[in-house]
mmCIF entry with sequence, helices, sheets and N, C-alpha, C, O atoms, coordinates in Angstrom:
data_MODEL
# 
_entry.id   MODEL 
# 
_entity.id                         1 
_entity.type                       polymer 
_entity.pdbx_number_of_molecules   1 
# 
_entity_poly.entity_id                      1 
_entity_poly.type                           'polypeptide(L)' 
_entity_poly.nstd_linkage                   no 
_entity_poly.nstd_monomer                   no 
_entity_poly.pdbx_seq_one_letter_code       
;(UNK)(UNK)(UNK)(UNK)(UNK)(UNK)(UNK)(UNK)(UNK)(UNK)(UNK)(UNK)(UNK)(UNK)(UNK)(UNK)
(UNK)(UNK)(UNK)(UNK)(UNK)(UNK)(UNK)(UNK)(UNK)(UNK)(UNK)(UNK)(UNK)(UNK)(UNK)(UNK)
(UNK)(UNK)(UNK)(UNK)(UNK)(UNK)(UNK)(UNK)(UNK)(UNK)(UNK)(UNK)(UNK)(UNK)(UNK)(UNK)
(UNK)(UNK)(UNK)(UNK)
;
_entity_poly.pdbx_seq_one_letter_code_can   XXXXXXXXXXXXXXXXXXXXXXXXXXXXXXXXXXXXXXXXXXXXXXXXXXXX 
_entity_poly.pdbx_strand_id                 A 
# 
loop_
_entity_poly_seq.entity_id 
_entity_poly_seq.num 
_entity_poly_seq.mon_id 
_entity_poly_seq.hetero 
1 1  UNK n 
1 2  UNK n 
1 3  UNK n 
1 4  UNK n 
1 5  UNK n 
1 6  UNK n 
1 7  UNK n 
1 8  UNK n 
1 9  UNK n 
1 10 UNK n 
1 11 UNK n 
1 12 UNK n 
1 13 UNK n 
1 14 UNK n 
1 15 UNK n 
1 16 UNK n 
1 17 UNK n 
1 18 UNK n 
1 19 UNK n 
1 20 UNK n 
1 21 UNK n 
1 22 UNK n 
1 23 UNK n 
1 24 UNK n 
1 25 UNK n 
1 26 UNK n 
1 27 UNK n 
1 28 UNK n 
1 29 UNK n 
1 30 UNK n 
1 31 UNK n 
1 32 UNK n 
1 33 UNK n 
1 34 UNK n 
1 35 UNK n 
1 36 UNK n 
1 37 UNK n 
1 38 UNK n 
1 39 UNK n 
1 40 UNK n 
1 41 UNK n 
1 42 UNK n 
1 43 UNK n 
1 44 UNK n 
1 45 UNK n 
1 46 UNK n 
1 47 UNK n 
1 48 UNK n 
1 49 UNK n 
1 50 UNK n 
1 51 UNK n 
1 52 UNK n 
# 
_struct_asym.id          A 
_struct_asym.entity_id   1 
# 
loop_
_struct_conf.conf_type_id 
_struct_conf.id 
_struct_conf.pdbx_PDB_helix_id 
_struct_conf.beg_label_comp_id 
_struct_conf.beg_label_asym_id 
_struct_conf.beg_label_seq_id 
_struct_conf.pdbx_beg_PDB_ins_code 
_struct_conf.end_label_comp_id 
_struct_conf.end_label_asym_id 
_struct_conf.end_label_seq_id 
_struct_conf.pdbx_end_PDB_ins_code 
_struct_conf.beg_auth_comp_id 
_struct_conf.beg_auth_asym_id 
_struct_conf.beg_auth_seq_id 
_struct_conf.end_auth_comp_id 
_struct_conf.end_auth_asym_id 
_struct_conf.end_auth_seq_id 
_struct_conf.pdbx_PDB_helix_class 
_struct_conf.details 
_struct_conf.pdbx_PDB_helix_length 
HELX_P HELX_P1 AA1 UNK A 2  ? UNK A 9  ? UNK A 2  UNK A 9  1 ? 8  
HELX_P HELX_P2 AA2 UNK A 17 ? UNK A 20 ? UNK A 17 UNK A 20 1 ? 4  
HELX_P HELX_P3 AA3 UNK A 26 ? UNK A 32 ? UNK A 26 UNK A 32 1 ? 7  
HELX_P HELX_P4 AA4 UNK A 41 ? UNK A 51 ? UNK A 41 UNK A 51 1 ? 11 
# 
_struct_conf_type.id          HELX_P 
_struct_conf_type.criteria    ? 
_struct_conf_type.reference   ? 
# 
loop_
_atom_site.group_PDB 
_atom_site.id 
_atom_site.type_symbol 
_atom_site.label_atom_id 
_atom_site.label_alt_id 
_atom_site.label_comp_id 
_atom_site.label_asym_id 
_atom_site.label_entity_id 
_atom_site.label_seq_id 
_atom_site.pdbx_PDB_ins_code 
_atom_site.Cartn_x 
_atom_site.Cartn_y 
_atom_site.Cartn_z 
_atom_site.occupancy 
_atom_site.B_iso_or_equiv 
_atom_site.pdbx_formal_charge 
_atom_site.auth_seq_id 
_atom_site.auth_comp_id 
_atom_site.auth_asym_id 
_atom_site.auth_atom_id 
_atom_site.pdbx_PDB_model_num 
ATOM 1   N N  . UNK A 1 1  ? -6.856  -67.192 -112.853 1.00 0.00 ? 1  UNK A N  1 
ATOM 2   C CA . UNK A 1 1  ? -6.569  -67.860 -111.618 1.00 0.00 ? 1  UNK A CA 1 
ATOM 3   C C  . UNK A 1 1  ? -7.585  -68.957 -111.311 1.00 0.00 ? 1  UNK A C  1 
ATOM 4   O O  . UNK A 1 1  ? -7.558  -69.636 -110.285 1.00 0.00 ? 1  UNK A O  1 
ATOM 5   N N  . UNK A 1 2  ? -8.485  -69.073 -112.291 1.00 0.00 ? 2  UNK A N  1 
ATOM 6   C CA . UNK A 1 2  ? -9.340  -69.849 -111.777 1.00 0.00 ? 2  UNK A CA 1 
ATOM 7   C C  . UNK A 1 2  ? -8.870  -71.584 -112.069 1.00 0.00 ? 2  UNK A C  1 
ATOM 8   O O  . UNK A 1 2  ? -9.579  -72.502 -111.657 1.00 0.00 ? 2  UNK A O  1 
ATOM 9   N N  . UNK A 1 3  ? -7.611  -71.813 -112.818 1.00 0.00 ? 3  UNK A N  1 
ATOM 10  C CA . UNK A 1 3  ? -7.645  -73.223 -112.833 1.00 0.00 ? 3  UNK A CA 1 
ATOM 11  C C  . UNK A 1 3  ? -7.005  -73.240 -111.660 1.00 0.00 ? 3  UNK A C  1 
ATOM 12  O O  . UNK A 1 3  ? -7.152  -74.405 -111.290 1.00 0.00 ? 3  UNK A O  1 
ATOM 13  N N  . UNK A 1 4  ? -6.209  -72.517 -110.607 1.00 0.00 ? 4  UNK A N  1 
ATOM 14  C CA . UNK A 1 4  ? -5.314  -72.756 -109.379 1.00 0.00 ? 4  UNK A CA 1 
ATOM 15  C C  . UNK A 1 4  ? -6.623  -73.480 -108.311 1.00 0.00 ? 4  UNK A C  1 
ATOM 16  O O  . UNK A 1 4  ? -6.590  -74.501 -107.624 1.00 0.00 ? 4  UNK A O  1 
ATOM 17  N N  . UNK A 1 5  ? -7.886  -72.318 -108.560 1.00 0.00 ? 5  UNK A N  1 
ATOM 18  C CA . UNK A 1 5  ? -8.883  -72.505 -107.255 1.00 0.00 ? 5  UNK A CA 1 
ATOM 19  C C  . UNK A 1 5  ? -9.648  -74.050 -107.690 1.00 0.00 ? 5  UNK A C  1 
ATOM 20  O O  . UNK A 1 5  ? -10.375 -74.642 -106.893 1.00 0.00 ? 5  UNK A O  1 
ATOM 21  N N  . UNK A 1 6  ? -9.369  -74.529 -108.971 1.00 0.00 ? 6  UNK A N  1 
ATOM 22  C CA . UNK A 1 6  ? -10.122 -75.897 -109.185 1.00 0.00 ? 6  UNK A CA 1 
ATOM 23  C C  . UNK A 1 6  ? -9.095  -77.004 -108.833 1.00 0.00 ? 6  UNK A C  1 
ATOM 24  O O  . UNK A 1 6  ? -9.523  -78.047 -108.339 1.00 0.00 ? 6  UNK A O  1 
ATOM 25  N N  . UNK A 1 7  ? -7.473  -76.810 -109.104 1.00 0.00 ? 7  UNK A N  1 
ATOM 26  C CA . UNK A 1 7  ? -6.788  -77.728 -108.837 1.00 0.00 ? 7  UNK A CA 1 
ATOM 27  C C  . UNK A 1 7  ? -6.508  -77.536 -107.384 1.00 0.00 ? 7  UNK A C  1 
ATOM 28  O O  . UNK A 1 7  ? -5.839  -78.478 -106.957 1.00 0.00 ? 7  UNK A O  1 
ATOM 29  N N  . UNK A 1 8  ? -6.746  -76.781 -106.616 1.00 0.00 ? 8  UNK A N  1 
ATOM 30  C CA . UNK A 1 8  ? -6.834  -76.458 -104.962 1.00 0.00 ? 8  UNK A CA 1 
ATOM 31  C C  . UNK A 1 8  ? -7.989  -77.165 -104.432 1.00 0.00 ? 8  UNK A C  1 
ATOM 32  O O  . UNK A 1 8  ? -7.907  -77.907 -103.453 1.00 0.00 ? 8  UNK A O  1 
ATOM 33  N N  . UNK A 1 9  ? -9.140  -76.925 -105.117 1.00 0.00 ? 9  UNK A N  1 
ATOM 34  C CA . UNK A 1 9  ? -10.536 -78.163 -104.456 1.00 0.00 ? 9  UNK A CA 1 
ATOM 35  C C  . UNK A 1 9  ? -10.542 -79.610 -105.523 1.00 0.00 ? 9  UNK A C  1 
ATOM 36  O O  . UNK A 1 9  ? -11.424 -80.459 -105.398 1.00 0.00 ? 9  UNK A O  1 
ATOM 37  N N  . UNK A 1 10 ? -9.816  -79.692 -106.203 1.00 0.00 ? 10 UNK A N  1 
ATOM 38  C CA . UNK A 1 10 ? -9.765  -80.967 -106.703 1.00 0.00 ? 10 UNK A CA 1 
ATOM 39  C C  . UNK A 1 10 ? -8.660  -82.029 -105.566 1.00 0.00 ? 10 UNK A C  1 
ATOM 40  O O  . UNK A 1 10 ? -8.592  -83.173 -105.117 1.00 0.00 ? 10 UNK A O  1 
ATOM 41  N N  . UNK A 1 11 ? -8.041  -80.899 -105.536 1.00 0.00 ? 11 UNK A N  1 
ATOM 42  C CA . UNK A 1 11 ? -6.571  -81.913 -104.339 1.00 0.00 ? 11 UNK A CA 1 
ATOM 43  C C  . UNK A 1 11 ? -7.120  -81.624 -103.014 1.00 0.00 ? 11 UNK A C  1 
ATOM 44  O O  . UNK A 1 11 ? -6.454  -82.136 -102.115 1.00 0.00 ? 11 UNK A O  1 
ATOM 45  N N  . UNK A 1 12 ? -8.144  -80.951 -102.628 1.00 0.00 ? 12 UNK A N  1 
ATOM 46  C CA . UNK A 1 12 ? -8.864  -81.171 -101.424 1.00 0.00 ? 12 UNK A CA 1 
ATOM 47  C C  . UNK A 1 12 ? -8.056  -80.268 -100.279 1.00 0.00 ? 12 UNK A C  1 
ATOM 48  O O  . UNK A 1 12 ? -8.303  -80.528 -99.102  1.00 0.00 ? 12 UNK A O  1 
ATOM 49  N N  . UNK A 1 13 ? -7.424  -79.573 -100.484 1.00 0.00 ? 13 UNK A N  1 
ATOM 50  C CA . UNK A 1 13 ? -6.275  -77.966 -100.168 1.00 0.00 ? 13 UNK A CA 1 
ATOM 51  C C  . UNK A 1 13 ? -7.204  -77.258 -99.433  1.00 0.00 ? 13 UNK A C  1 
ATOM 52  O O  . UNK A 1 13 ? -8.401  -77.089 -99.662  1.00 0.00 ? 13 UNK A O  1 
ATOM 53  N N  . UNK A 1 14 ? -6.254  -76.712 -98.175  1.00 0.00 ? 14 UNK A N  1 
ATOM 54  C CA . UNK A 1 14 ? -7.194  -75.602 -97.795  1.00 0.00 ? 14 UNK A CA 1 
ATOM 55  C C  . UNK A 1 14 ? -6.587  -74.383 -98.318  1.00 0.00 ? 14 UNK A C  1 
ATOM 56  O O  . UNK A 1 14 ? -5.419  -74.458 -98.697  1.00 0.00 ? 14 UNK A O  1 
ATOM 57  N N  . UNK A 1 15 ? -7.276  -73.141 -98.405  1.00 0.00 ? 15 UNK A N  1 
ATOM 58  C CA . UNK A 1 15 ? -6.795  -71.894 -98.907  1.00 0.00 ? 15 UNK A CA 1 
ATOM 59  C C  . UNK A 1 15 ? -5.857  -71.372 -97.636  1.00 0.00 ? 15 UNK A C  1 
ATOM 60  O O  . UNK A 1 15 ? -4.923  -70.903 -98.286  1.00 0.00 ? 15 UNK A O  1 
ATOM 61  N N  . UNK A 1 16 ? -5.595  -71.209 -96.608  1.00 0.00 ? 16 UNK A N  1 
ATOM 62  C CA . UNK A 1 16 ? -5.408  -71.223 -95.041  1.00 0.00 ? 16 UNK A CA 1 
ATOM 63  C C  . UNK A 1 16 ? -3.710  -71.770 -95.099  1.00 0.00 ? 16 UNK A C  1 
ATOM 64  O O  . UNK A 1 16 ? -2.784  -71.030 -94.766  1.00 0.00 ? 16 UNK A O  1 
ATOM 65  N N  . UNK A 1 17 ? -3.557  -72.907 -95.487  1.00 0.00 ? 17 UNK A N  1 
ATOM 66  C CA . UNK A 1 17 ? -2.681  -74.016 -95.394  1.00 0.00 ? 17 UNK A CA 1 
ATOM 67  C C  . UNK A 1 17 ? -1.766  -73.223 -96.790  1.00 0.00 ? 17 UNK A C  1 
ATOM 68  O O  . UNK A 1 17 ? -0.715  -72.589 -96.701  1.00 0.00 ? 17 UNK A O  1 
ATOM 69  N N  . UNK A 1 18 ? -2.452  -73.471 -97.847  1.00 0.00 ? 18 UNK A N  1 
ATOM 70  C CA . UNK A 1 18 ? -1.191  -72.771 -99.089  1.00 0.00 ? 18 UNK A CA 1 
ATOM 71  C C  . UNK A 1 18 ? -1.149  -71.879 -98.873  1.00 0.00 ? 18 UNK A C  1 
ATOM 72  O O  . UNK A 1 18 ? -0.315  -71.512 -99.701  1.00 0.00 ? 18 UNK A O  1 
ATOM 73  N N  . UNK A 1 19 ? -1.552  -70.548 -98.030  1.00 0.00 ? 19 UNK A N  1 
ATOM 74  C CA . UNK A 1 19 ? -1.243  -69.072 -97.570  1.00 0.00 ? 19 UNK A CA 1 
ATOM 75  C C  . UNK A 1 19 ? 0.299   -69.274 -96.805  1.00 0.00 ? 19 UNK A C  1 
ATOM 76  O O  . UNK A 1 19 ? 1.339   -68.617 -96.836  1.00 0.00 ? 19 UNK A O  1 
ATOM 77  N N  . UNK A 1 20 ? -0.114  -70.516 -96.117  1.00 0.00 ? 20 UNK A N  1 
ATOM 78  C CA . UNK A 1 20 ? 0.686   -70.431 -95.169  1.00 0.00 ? 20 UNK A CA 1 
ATOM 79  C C  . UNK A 1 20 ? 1.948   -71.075 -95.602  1.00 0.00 ? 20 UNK A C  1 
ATOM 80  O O  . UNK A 1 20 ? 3.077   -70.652 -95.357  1.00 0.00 ? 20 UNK A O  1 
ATOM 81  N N  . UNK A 1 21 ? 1.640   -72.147 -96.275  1.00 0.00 ? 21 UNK A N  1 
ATOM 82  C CA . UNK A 1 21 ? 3.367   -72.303 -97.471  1.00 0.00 ? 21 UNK A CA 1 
ATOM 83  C C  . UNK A 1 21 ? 3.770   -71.651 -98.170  1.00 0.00 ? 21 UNK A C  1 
ATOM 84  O O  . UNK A 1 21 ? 4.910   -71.817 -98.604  1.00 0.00 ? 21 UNK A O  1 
ATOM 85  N N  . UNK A 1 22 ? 2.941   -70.595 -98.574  1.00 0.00 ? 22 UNK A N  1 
ATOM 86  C CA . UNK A 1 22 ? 3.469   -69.524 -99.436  1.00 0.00 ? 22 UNK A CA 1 
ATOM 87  C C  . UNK A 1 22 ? 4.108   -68.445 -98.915  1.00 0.00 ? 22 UNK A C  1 
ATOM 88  O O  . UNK A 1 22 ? 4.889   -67.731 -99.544  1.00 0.00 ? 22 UNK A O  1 
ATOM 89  N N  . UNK A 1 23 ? 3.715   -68.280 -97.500  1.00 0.00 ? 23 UNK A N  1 
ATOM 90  C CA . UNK A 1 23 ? 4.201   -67.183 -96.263  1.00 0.00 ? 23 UNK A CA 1 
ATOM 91  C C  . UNK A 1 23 ? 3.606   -66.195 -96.708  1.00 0.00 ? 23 UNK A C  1 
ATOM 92  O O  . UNK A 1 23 ? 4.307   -65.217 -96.970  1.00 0.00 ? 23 UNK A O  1 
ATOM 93  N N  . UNK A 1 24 ? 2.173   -66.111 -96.939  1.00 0.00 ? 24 UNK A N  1 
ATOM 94  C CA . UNK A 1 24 ? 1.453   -64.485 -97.427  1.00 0.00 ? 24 UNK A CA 1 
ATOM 95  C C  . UNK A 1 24 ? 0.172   -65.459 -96.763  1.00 0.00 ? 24 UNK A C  1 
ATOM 96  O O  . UNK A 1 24 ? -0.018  -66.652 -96.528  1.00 0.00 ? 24 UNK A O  1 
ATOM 97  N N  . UNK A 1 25 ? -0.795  -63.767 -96.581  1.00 0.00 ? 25 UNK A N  1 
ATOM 98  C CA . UNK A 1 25 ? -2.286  -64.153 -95.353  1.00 0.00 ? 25 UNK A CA 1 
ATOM 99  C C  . UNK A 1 25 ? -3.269  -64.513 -96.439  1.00 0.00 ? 25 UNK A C  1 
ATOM 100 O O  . UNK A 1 25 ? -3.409  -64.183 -97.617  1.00 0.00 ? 25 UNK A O  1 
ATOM 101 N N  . UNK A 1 26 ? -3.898  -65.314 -95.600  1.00 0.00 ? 26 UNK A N  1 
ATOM 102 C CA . UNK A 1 26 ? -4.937  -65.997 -96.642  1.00 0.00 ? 26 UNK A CA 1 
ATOM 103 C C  . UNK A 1 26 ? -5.608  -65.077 -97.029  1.00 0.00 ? 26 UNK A C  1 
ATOM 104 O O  . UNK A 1 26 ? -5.836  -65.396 -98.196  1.00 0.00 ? 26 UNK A O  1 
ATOM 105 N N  . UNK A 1 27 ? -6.323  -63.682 -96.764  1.00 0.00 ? 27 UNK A N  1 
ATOM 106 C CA . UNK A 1 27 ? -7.144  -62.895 -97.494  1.00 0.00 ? 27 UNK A CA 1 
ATOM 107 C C  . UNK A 1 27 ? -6.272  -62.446 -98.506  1.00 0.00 ? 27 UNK A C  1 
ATOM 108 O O  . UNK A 1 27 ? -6.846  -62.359 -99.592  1.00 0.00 ? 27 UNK A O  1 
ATOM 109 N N  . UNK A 1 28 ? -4.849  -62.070 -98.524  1.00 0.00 ? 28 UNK A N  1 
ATOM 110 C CA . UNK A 1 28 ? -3.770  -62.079 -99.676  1.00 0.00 ? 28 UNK A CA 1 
ATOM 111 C C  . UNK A 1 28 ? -4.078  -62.817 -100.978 1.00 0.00 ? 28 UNK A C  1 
ATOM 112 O O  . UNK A 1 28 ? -4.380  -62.286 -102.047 1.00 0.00 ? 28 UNK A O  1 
ATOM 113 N N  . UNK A 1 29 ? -3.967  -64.012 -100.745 1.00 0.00 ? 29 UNK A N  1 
ATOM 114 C CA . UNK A 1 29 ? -3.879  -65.538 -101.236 1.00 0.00 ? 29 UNK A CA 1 
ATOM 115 C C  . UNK A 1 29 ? -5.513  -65.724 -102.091 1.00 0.00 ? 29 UNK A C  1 
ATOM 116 O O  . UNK A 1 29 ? -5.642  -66.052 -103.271 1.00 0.00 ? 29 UNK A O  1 
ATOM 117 N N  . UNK A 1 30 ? -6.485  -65.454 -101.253 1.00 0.00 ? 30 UNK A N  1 
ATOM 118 C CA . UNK A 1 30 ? -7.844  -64.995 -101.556 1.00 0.00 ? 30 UNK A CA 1 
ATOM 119 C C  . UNK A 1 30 ? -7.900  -63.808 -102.882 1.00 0.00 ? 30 UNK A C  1 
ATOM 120 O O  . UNK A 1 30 ? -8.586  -63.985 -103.889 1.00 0.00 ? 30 UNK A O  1 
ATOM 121 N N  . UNK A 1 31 ? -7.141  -62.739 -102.673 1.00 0.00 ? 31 UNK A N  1 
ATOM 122 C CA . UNK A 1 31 ? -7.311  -61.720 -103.475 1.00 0.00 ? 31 UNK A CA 1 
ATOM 123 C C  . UNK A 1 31 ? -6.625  -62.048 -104.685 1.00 0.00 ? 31 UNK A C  1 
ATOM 124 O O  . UNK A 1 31 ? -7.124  -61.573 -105.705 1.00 0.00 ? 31 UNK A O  1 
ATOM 125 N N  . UNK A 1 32 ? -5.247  -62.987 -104.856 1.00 0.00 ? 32 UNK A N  1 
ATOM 126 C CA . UNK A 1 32 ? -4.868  -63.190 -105.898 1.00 0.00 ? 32 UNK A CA 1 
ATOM 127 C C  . UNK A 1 32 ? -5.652  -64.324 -106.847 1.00 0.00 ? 32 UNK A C  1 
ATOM 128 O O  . UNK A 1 32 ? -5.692  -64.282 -108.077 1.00 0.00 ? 32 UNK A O  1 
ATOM 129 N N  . UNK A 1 33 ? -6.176  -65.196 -106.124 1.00 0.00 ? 33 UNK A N  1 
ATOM 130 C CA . UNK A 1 33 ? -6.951  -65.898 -106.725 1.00 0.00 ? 33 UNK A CA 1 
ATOM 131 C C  . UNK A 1 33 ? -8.403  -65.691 -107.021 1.00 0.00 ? 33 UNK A C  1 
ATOM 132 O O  . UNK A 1 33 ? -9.096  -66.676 -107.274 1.00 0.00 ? 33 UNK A O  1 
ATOM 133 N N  . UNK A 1 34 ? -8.788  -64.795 -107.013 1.00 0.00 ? 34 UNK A N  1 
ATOM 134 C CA . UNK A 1 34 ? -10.070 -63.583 -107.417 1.00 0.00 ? 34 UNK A CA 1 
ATOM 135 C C  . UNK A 1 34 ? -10.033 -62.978 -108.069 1.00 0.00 ? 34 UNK A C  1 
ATOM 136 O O  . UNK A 1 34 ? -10.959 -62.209 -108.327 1.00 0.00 ? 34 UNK A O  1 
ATOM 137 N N  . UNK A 1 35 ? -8.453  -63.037 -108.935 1.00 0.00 ? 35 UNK A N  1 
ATOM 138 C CA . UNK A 1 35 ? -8.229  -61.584 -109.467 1.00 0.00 ? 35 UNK A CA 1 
ATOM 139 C C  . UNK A 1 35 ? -8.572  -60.066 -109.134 1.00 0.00 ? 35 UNK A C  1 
ATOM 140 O O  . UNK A 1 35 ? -8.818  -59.207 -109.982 1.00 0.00 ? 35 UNK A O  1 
ATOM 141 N N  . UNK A 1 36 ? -8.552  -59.920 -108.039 1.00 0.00 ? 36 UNK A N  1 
ATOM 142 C CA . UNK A 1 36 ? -8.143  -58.480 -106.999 1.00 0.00 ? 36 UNK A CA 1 
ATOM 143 C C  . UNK A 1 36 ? -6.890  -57.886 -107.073 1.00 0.00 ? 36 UNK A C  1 
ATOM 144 O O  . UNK A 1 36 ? -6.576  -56.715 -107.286 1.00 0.00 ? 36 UNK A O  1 
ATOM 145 N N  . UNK A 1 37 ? -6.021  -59.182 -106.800 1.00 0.00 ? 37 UNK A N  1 
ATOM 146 C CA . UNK A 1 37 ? -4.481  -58.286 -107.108 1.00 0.00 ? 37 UNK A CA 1 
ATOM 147 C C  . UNK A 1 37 ? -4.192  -59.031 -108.138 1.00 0.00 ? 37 UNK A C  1 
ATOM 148 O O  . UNK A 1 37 ? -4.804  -60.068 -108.396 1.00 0.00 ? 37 UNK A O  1 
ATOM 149 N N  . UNK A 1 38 ? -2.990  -58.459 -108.997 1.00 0.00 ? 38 UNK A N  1 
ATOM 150 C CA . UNK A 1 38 ? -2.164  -59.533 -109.917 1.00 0.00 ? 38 UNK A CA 1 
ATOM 151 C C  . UNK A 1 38 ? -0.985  -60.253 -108.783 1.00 0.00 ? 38 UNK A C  1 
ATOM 152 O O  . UNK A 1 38 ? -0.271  -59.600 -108.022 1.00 0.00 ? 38 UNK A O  1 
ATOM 153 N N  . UNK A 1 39 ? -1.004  -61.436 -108.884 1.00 0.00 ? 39 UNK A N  1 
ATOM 154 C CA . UNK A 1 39 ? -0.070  -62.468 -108.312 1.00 0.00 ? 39 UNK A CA 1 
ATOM 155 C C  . UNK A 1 39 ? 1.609   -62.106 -108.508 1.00 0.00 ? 39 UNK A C  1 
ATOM 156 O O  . UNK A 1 39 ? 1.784   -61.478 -109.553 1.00 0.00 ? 39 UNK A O  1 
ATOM 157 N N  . UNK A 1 40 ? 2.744   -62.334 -107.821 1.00 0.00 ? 40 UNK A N  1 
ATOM 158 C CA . UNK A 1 40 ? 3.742   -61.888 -108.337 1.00 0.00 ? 40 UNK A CA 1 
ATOM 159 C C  . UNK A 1 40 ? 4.223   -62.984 -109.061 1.00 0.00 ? 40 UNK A C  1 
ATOM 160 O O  . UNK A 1 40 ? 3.710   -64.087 -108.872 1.00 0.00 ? 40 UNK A O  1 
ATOM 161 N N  . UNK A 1 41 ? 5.110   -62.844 -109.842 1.00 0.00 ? 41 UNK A N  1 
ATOM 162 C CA . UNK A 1 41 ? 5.486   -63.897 -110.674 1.00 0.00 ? 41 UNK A CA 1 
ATOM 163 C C  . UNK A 1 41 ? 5.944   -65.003 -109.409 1.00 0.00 ? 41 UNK A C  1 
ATOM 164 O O  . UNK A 1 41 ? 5.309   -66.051 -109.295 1.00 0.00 ? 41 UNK A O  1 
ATOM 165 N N  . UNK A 1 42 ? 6.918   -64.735 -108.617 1.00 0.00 ? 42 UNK A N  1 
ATOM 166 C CA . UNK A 1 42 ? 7.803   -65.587 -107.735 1.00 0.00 ? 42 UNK A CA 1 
ATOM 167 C C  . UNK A 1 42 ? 6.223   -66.420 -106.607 1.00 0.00 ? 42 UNK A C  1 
ATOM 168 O O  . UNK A 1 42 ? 6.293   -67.521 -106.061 1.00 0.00 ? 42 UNK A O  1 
ATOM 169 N N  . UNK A 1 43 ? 5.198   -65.630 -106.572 1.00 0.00 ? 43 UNK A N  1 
ATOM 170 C CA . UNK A 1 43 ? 4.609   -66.573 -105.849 1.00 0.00 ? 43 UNK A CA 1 
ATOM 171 C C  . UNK A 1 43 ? 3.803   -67.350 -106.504 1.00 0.00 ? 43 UNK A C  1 
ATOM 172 O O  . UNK A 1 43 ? 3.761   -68.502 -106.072 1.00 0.00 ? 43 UNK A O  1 
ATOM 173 N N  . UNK A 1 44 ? 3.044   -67.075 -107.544 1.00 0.00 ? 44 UNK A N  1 
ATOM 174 C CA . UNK A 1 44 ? 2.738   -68.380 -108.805 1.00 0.00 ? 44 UNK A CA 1 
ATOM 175 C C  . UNK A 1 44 ? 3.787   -68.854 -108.864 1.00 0.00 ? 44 UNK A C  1 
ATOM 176 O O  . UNK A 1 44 ? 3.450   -69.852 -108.227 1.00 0.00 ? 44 UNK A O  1 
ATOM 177 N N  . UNK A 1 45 ? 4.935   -69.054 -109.097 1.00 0.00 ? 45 UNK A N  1 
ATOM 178 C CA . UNK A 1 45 ? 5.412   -70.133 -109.150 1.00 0.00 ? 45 UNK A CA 1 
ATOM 179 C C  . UNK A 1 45 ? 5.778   -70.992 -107.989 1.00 0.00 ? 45 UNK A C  1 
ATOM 180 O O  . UNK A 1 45 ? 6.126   -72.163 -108.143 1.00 0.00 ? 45 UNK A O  1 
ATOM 181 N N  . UNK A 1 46 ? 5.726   -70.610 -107.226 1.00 0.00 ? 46 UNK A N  1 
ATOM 182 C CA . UNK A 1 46 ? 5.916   -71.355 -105.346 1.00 0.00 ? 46 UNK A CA 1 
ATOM 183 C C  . UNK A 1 46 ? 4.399   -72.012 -105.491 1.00 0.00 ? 46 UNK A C  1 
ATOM 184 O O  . UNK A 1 46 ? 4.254   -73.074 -104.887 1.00 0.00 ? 46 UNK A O  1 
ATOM 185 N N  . UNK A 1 47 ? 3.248   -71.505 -106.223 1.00 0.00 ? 47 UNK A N  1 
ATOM 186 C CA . UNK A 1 47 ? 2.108   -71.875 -105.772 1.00 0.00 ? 47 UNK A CA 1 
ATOM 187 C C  . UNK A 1 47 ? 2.030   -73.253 -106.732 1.00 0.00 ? 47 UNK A C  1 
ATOM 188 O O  . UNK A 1 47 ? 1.491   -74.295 -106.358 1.00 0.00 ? 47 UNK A O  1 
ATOM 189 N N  . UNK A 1 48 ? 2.718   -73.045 -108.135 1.00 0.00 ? 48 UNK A N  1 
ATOM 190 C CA . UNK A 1 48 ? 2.792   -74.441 -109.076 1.00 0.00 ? 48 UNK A CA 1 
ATOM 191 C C  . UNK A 1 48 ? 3.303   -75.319 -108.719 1.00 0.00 ? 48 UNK A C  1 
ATOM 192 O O  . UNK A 1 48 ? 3.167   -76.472 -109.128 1.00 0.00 ? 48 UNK A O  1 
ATOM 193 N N  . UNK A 1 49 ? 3.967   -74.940 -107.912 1.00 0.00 ? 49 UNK A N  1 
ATOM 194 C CA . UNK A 1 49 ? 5.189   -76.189 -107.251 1.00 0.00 ? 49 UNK A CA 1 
ATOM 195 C C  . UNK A 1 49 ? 4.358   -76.833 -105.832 1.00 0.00 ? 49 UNK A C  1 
ATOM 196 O O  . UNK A 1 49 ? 4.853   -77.901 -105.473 1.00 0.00 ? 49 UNK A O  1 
ATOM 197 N N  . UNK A 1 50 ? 3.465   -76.470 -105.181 1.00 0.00 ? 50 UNK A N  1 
ATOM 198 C CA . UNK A 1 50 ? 2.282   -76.810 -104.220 1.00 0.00 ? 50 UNK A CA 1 
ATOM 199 C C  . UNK A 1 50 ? 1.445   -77.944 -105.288 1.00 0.00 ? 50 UNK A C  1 
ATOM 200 O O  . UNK A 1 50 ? 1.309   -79.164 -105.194 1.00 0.00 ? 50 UNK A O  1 
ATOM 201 N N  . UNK A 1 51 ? 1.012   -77.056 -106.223 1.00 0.00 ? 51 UNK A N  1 
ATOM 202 C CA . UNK A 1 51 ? 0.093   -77.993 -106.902 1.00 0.00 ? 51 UNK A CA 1 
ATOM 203 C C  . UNK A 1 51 ? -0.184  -79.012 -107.774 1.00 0.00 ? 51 UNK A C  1 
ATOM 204 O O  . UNK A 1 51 ? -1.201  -79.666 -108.005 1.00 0.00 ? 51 UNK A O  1 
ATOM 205 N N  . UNK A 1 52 ? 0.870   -79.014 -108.185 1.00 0.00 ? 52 UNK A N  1 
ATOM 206 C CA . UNK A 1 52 ? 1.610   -80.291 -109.226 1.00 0.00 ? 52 UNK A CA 1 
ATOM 207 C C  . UNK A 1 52 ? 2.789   -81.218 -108.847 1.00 0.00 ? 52 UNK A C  1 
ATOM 208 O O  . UNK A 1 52 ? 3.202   -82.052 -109.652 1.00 0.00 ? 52 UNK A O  1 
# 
């Protein structure tokens, strides 16, 4: 998960803001990109479509 959290501070993104397009809470959003939880497939891909 760590190229999501570099292309998130490269595009200048808040973590807050893609929680909130993704419709899951930013400590959620936090944990998947920490590798805490595994991500579900359907929201990596909502999250690729944010970032590219």
């Amino acid at each position: 998960m760590k190229k999501y959290k570099l292309l998130i501070k490269q595009k200048g993104l808040k973590i807050s803001w893609i929680a909130d397009q993704l419709g899951i809470s930013q400590p959620t959003l936090s944990m998947y990109l920490n590798n805490k939880r595994e991500m579900p497939y359907e929201v990596e891909q909502r999250l690729k479509k944010i970032l590219l």
